[in-house]
mmJSON file of the N, C-alpha and C atoms, coordinates in Angstrom:
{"data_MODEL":{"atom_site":{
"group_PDB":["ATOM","ATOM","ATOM","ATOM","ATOM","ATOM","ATOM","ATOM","ATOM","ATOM","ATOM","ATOM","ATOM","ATOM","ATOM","ATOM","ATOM","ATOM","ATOM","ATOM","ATOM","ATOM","ATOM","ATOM","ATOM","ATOM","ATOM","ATOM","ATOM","ATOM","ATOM","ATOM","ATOM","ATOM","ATOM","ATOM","ATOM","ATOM","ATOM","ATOM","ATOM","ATOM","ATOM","ATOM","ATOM","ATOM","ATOM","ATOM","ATOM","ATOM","ATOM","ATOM","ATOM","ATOM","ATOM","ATOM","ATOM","ATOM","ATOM","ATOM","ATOM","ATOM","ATOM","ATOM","ATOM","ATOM","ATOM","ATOM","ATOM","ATOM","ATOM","ATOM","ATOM","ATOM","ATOM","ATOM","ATOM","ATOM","ATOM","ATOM","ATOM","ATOM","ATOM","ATOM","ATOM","ATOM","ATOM","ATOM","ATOM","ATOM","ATOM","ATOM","ATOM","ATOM","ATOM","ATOM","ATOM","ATOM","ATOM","ATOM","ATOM","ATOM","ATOM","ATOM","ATOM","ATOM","ATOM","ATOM","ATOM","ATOM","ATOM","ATOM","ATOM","ATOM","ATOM","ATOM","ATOM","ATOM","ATOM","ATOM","ATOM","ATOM","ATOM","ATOM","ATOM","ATOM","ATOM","ATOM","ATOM","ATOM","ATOM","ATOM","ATOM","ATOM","ATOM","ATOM","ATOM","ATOM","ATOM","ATOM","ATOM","ATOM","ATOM","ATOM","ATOM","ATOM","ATOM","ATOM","ATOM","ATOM","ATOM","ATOM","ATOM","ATOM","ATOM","ATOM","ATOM","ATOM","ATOM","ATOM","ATOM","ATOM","ATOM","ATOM","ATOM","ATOM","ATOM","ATOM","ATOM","ATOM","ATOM","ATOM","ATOM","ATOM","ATOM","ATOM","ATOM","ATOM","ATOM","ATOM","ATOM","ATOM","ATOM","ATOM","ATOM","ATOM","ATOM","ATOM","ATOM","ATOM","ATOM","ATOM","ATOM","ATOM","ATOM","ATOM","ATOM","ATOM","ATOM","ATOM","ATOM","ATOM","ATOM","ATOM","ATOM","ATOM","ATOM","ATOM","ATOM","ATOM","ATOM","ATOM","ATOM","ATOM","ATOM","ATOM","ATOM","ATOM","ATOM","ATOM","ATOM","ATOM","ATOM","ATOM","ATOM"],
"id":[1,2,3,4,5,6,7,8,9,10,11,12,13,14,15,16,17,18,19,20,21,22,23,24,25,26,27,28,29,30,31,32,33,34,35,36,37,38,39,40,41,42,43,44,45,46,47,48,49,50,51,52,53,54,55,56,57,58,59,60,61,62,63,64,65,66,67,68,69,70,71,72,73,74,75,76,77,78,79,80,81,82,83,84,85,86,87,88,89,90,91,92,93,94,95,96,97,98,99,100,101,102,103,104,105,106,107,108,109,110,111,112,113,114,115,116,117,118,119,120,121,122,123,124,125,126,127,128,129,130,131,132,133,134,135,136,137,138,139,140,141,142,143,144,145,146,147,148,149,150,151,152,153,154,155,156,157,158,159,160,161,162,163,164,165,166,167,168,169,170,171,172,173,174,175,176,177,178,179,180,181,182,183,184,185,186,187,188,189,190,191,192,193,194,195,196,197,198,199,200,201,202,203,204,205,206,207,208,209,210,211,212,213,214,215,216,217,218,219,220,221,222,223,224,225],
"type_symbol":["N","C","C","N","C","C","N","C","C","N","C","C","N","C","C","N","C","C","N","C","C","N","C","C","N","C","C","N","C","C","N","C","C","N","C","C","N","C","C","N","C","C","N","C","C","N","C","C","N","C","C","N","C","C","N","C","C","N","C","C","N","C","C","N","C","C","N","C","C","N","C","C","N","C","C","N","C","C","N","C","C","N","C","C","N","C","C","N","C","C","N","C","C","N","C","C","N","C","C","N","C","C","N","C","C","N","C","C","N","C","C","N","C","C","N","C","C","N","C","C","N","C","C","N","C","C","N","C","C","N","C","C","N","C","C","N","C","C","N","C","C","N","C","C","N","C","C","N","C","C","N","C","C","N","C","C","N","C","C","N","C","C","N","C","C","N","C","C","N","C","C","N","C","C","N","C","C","N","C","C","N","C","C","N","C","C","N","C","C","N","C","C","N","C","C","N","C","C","N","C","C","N","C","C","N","C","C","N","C","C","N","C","C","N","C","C","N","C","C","N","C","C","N","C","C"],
"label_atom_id":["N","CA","C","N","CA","C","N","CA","C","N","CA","C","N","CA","C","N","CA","C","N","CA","C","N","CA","C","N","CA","C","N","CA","C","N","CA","C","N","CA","C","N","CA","C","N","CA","C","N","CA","C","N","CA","C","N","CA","C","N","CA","C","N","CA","C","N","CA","C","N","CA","C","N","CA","C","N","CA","C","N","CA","C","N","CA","C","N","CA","C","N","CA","C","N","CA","C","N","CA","C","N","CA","C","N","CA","C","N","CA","C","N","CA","C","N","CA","C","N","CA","C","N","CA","C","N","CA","C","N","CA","C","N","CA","C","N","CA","C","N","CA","C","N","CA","C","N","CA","C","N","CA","C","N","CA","C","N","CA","C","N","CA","C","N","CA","C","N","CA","C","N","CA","C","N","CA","C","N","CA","C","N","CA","C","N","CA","C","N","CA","C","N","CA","C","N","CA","C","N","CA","C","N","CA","C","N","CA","C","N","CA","C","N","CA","C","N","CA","C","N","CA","C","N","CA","C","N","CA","C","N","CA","C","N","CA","C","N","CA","C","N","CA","C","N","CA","C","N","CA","C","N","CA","C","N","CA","C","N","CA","C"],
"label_alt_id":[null,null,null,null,null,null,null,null,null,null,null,null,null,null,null,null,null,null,null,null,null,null,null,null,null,null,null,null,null,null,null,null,null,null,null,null,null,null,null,null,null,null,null,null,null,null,null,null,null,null,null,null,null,null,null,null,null,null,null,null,null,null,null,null,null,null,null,null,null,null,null,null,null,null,null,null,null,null,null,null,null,null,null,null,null,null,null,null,null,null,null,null,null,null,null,null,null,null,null,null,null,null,null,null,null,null,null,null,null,null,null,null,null,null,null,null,null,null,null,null,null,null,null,null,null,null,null,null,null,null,null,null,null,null,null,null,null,null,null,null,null,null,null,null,null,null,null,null,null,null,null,null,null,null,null,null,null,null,null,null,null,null,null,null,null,null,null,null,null,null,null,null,null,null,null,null,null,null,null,null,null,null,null,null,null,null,null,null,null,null,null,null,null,null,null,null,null,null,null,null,null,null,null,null,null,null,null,null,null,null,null,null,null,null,null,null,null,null,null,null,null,null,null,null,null],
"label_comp_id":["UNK","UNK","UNK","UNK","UNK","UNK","UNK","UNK","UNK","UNK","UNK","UNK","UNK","UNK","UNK","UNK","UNK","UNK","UNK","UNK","UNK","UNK","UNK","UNK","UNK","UNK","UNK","UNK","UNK","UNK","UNK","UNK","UNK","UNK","UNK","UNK","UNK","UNK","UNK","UNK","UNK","UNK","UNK","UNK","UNK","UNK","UNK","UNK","UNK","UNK","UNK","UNK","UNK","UNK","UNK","UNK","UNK","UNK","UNK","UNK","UNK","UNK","UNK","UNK","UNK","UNK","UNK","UNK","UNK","UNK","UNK","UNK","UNK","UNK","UNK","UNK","UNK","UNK","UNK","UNK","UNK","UNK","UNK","UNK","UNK","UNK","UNK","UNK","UNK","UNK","UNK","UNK","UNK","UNK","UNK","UNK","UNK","UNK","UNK","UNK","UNK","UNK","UNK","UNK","UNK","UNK","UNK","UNK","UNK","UNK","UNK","UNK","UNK","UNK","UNK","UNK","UNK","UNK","UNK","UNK","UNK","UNK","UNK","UNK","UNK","UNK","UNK","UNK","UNK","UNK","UNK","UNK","UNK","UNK","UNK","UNK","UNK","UNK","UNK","UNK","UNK","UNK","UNK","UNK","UNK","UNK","UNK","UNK","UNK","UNK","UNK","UNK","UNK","UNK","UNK","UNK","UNK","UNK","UNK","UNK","UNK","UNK","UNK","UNK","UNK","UNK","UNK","UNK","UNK","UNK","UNK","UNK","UNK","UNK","UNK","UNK","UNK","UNK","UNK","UNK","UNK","UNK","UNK","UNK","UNK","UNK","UNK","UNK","UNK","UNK","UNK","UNK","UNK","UNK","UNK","UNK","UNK","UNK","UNK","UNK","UNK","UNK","UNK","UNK","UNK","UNK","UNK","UNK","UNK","UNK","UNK","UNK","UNK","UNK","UNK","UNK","UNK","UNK","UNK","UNK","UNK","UNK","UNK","UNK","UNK"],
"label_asym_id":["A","A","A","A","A","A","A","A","A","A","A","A","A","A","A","A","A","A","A","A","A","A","A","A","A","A","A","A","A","A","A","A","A","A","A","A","A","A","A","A","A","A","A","A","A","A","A","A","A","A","A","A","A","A","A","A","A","A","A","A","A","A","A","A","A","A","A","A","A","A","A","A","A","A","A","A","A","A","A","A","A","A","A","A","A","A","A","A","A","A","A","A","A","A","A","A","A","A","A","A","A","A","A","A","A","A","A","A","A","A","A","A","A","A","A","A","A","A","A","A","A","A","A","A","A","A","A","A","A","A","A","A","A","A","A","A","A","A","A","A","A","A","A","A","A","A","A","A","A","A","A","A","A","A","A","A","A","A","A","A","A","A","A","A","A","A","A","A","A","A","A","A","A","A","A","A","A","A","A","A","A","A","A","A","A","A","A","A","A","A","A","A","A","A","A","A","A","A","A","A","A","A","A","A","A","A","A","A","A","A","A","A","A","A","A","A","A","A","A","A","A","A","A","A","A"],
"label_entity_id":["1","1","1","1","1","1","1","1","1","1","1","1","1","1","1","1","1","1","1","1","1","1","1","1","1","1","1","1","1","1","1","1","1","1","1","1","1","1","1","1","1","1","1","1","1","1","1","1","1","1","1","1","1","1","1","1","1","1","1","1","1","1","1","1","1","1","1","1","1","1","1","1","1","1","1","1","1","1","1","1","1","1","1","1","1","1","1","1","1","1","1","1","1","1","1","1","1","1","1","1","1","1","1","1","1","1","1","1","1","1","1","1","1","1","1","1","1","1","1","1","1","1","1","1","1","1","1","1","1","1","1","1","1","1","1","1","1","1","1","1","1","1","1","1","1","1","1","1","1","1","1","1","1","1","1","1","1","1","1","1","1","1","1","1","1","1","1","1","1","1","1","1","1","1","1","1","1","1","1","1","1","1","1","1","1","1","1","1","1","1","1","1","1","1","1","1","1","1","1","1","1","1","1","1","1","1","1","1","1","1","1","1","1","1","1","1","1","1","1","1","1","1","1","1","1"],
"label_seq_id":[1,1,1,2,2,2,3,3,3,4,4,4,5,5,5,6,6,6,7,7,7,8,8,8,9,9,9,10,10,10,11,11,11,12,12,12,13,13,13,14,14,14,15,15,15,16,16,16,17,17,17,18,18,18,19,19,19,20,20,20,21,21,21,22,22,22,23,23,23,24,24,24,25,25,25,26,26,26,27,27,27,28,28,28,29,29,29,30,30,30,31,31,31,32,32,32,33,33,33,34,34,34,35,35,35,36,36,36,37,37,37,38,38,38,39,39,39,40,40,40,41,41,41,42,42,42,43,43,43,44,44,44,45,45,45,46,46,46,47,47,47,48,48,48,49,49,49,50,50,50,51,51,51,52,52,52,53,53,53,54,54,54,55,55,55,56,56,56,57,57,57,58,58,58,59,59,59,60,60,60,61,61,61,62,62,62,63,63,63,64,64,64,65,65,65,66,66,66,67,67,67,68,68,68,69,69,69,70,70,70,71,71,71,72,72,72,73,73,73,74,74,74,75,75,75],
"pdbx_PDB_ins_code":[null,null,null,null,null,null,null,null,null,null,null,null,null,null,null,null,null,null,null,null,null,null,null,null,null,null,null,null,null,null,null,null,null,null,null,null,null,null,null,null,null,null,null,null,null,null,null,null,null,null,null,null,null,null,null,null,null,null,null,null,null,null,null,null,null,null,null,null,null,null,null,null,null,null,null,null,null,null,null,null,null,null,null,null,null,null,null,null,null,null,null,null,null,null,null,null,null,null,null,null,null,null,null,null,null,null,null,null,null,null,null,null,null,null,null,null,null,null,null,null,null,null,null,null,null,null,null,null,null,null,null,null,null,null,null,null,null,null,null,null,null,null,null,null,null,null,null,null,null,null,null,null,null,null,null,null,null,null,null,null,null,null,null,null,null,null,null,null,null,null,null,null,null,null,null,null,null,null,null,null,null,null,null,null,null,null,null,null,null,null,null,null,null,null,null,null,null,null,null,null,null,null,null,null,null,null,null,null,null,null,null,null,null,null,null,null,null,null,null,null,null,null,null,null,null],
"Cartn_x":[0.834,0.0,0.879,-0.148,1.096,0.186,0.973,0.036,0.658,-0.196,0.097,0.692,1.456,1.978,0.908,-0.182,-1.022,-1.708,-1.194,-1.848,-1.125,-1.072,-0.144,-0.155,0.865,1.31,2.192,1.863,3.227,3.427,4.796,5.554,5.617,6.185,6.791,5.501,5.25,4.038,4.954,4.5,4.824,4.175,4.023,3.293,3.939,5.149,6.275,6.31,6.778,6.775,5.506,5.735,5.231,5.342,4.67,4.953,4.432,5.442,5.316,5.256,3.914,3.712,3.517,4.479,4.058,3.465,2.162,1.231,2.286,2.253,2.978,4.333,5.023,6.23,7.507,6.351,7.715,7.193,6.979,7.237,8.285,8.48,9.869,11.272,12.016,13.975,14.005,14.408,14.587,15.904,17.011,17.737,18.957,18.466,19.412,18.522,17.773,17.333,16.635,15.991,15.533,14.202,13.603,11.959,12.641,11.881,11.845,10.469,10.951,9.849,8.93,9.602,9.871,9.28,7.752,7.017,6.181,6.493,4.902,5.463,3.858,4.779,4.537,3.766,3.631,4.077,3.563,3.572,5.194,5.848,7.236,6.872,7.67,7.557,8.963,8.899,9.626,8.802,9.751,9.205,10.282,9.78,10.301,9.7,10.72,10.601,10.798,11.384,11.371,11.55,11.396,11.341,13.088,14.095,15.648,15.761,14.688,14.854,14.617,13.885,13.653,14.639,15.453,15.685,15.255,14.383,13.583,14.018,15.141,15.318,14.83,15.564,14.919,13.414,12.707,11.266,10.885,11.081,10.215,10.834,11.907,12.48,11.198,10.893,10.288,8.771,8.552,6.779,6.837,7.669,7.228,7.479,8.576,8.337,6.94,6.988,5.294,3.824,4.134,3.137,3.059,3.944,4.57,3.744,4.065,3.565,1.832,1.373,0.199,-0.609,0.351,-0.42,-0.62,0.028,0.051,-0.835,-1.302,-1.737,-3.648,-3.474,-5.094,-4.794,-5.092,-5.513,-6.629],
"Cartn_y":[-1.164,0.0,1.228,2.593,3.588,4.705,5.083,6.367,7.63,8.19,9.824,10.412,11.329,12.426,13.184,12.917,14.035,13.219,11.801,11.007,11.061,11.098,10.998,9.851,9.498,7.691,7.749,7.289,6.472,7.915,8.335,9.245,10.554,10.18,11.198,11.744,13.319,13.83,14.523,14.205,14.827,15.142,15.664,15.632,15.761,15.173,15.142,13.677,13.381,12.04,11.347,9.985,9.004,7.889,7.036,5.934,4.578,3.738,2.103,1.22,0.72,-0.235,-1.8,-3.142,-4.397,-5.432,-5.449,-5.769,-7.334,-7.998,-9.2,-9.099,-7.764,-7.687,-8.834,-9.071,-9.901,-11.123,-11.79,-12.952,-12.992,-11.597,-10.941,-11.335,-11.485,-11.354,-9.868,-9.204,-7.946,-7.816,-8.69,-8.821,-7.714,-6.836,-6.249,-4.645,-4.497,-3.63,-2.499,-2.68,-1.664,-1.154,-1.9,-1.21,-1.057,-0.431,-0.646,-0.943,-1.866,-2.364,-1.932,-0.647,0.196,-0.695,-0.155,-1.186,-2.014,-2.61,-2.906,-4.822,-5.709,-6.921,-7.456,-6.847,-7.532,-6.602,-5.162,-4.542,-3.994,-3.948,-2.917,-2.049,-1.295,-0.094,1.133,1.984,2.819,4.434,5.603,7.073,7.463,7.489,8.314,9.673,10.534,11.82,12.209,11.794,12.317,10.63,10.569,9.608,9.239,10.281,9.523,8.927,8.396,7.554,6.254,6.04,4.859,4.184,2.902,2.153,1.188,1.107,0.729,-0.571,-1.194,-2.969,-3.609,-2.952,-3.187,-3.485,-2.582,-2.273,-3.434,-3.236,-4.405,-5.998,-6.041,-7.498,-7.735,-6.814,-6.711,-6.996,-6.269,-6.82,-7.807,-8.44,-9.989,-10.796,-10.513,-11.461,-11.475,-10.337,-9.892,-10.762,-10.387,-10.842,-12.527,-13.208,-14.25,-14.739,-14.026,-14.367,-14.461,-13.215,-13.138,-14.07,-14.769,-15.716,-17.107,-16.735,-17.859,-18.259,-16.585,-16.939,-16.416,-16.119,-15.927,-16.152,-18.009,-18.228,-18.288],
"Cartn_z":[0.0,0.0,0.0,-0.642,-0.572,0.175,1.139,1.752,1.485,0.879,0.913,1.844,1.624,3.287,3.911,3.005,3.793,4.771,4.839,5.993,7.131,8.535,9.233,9.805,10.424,10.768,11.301,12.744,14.035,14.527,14.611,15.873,14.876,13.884,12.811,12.405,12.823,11.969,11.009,9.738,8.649,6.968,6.868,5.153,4.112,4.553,3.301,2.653,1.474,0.675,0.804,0.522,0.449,1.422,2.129,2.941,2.129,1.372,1.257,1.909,2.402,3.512,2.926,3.347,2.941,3.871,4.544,5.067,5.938,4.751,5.513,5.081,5.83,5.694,6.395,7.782,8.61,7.816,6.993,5.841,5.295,4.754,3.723,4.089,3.261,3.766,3.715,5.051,5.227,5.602,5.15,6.113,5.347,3.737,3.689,4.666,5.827,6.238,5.363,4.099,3.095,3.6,4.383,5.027,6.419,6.859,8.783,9.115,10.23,11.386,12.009,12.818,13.452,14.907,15.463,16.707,15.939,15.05,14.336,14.503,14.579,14.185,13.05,12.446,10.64,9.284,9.542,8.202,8.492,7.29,7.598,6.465,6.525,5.486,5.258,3.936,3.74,3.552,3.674,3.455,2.198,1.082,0.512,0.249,0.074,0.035,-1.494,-2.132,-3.639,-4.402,-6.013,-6.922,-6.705,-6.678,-6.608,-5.554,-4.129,-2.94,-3.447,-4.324,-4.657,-5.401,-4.944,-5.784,-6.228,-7.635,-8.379,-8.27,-8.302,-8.389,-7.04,-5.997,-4.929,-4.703,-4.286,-4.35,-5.255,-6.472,-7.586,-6.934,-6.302,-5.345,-4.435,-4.116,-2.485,-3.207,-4.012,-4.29,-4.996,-5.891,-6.111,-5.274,-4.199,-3.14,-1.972,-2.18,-1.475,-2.317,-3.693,-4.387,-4.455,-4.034,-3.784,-2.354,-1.7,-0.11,0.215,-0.814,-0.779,-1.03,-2.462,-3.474,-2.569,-1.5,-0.462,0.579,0.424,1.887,1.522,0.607,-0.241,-1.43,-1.531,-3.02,-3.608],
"occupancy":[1.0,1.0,1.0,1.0,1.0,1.0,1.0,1.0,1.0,1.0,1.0,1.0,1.0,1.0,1.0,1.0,1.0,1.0,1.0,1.0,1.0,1.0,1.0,1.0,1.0,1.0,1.0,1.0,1.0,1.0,1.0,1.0,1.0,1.0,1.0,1.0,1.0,1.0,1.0,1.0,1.0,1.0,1.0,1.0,1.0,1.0,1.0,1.0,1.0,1.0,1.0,1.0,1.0,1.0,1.0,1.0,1.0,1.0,1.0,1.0,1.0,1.0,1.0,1.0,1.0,1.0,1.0,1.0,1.0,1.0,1.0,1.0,1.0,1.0,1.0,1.0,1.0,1.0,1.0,1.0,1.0,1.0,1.0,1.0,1.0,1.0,1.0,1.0,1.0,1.0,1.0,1.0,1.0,1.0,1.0,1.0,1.0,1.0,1.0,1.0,1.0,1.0,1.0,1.0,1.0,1.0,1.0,1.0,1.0,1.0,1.0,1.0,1.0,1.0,1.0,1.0,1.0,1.0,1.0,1.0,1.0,1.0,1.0,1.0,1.0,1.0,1.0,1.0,1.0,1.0,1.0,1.0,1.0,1.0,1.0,1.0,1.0,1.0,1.0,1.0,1.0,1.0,1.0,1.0,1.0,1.0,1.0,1.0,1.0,1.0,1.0,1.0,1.0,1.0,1.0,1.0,1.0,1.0,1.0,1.0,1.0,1.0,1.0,1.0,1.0,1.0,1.0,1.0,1.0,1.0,1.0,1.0,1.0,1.0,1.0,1.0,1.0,1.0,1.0,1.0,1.0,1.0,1.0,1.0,1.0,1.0,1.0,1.0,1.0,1.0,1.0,1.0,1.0,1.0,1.0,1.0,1.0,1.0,1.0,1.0,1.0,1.0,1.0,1.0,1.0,1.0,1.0,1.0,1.0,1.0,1.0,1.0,1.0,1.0,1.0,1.0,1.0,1.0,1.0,1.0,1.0,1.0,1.0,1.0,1.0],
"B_iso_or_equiv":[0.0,0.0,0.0,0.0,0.0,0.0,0.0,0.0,0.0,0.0,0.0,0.0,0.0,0.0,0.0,0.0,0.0,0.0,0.0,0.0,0.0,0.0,0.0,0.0,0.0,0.0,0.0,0.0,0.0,0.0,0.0,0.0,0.0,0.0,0.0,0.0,0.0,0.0,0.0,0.0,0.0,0.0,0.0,0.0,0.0,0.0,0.0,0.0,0.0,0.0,0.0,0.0,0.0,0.0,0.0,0.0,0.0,0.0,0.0,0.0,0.0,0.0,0.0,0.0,0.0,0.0,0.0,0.0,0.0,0.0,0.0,0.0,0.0,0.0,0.0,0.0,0.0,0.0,0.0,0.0,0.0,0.0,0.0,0.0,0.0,0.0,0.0,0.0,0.0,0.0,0.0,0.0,0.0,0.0,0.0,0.0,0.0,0.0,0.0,0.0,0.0,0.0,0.0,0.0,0.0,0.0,0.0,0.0,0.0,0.0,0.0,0.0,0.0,0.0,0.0,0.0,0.0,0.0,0.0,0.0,0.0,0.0,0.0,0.0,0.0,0.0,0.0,0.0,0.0,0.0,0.0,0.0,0.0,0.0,0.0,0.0,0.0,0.0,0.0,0.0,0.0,0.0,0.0,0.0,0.0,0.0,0.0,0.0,0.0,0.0,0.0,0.0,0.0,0.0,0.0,0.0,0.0,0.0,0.0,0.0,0.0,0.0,0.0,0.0,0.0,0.0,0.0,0.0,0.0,0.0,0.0,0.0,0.0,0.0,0.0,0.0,0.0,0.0,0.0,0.0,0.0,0.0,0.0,0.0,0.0,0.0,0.0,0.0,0.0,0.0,0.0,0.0,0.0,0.0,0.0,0.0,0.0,0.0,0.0,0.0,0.0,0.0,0.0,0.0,0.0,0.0,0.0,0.0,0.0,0.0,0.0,0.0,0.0,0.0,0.0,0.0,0.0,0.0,0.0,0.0,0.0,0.0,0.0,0.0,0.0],
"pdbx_formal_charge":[null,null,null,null,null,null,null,null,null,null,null,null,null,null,null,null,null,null,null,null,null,null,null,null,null,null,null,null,null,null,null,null,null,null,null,null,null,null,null,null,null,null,null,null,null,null,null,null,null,null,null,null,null,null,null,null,null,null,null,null,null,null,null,null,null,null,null,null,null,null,null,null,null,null,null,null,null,null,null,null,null,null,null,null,null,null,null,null,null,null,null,null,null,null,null,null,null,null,null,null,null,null,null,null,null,null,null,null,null,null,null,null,null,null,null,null,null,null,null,null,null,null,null,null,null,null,null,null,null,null,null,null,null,null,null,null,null,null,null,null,null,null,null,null,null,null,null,null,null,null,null,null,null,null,null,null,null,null,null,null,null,null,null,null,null,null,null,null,null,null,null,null,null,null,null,null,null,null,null,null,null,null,null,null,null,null,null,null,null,null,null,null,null,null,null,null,null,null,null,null,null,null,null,null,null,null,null,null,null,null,null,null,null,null,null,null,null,null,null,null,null,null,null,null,null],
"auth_seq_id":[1,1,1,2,2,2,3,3,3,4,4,4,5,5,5,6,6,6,7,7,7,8,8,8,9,9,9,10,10,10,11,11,11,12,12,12,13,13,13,14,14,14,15,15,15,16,16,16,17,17,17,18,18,18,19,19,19,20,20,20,21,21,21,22,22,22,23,23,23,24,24,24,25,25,25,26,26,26,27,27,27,28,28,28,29,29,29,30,30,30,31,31,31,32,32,32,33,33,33,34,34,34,35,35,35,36,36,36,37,37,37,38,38,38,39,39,39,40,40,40,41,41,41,42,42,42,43,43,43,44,44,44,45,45,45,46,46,46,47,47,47,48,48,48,49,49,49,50,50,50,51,51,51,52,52,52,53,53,53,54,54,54,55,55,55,56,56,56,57,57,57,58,58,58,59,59,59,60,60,60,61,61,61,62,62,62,63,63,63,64,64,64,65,65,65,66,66,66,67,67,67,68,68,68,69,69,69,70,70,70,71,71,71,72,72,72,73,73,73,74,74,74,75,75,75],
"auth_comp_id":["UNK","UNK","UNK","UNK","UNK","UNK","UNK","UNK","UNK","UNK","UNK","UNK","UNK","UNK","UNK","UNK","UNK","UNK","UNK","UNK","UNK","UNK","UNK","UNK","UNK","UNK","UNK","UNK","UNK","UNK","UNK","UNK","UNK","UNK","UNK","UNK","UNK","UNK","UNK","UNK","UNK","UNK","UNK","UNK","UNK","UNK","UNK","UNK","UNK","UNK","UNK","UNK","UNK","UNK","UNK","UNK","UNK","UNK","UNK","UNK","UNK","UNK","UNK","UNK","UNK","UNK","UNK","UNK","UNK","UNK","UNK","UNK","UNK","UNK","UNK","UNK","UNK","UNK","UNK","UNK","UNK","UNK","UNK","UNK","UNK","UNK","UNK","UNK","UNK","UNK","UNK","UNK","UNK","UNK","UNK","UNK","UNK","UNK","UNK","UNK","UNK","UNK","UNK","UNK","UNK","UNK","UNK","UNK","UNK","UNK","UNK","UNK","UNK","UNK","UNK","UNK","UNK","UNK","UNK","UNK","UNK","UNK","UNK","UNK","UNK","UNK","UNK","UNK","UNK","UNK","UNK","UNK","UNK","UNK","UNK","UNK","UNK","UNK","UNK","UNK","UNK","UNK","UNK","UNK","UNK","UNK","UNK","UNK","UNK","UNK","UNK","UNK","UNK","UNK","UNK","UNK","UNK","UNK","UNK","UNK","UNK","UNK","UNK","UNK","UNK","UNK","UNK","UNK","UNK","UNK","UNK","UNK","UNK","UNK","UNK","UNK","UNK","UNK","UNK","UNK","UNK","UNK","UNK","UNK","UNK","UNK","UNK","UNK","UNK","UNK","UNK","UNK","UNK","UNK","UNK","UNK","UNK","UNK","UNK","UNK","UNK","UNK","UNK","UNK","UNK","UNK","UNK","UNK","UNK","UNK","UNK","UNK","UNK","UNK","UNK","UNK","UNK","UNK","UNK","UNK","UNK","UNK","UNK","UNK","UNK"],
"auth_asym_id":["A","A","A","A","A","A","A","A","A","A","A","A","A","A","A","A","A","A","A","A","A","A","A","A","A","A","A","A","A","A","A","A","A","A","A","A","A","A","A","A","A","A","A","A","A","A","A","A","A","A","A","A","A","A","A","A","A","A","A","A","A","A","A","A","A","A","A","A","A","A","A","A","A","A","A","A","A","A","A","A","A","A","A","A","A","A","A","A","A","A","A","A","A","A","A","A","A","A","A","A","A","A","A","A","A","A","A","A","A","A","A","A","A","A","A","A","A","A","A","A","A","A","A","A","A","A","A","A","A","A","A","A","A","A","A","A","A","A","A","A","A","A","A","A","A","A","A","A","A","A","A","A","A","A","A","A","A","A","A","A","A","A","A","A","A","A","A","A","A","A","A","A","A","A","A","A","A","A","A","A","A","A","A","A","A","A","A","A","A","A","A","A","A","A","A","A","A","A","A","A","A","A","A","A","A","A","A","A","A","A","A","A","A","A","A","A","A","A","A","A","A","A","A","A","A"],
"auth_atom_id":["N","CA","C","N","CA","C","N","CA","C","N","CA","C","N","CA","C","N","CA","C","N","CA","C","N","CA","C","N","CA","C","N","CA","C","N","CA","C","N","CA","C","N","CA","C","N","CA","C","N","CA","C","N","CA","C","N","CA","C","N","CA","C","N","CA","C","N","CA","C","N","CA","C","N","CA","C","N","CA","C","N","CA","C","N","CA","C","N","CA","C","N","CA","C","N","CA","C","N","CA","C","N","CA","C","N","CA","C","N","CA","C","N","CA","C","N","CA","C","N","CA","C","N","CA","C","N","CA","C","N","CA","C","N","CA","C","N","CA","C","N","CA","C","N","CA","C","N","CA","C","N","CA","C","N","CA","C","N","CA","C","N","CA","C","N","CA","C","N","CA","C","N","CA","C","N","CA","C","N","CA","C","N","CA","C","N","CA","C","N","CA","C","N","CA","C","N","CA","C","N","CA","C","N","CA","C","N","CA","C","N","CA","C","N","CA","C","N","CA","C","N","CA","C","N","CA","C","N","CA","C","N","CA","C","N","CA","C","N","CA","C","N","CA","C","N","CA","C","N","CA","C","N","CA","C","N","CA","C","N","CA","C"],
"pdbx_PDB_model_num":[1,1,1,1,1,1,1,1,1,1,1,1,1,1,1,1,1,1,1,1,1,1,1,1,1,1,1,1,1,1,1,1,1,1,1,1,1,1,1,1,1,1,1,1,1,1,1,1,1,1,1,1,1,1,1,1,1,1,1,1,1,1,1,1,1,1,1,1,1,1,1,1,1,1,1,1,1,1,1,1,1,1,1,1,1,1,1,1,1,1,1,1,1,1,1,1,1,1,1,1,1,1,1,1,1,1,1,1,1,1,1,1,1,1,1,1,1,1,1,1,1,1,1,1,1,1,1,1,1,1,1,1,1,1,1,1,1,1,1,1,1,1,1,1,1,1,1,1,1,1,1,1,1,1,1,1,1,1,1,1,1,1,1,1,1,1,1,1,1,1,1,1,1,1,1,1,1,1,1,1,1,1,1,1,1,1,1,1,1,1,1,1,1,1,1,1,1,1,1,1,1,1,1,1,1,1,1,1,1,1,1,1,1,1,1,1,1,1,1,1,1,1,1,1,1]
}}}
């Protein structure tokens, strides 16, 4: 999911960027640390602030392994 900045979420009030949330994140290999946890125990997620935060190989890693997990767990 992608939330707007104009939503606010957790500690950080802010209305800057974007927040990428992956629902059944702790499923994921996070182990190169690219989302954070932060207190949460399922969804992890990232804030980008502009389009050059994103690295596009990454991210597209992370949702087919997501899309992967999903296909798993609602077929």
């Amino acid at each position: 999911m992608f939330v707007p900045g104009s939503v606010l979420w957790g500690e950080k009030k802010s209305y800057d960027g974007v927040r990428l949330g992956l629902t059944h994140g702790y499923l994921l290999d996070n182990s190169m640390e690219y989302f954070e946890e932060g207190n949460r125990k399922y969804v992890i997620h990232r804030d980008f602030l502009s389009p050059q935060d994103i690295d596009h190989d990454i991210v597209k890693a992370y949702l087919q392994q997501a899309a992967e997990i999903d296909g798993q767990h609602n077929p």
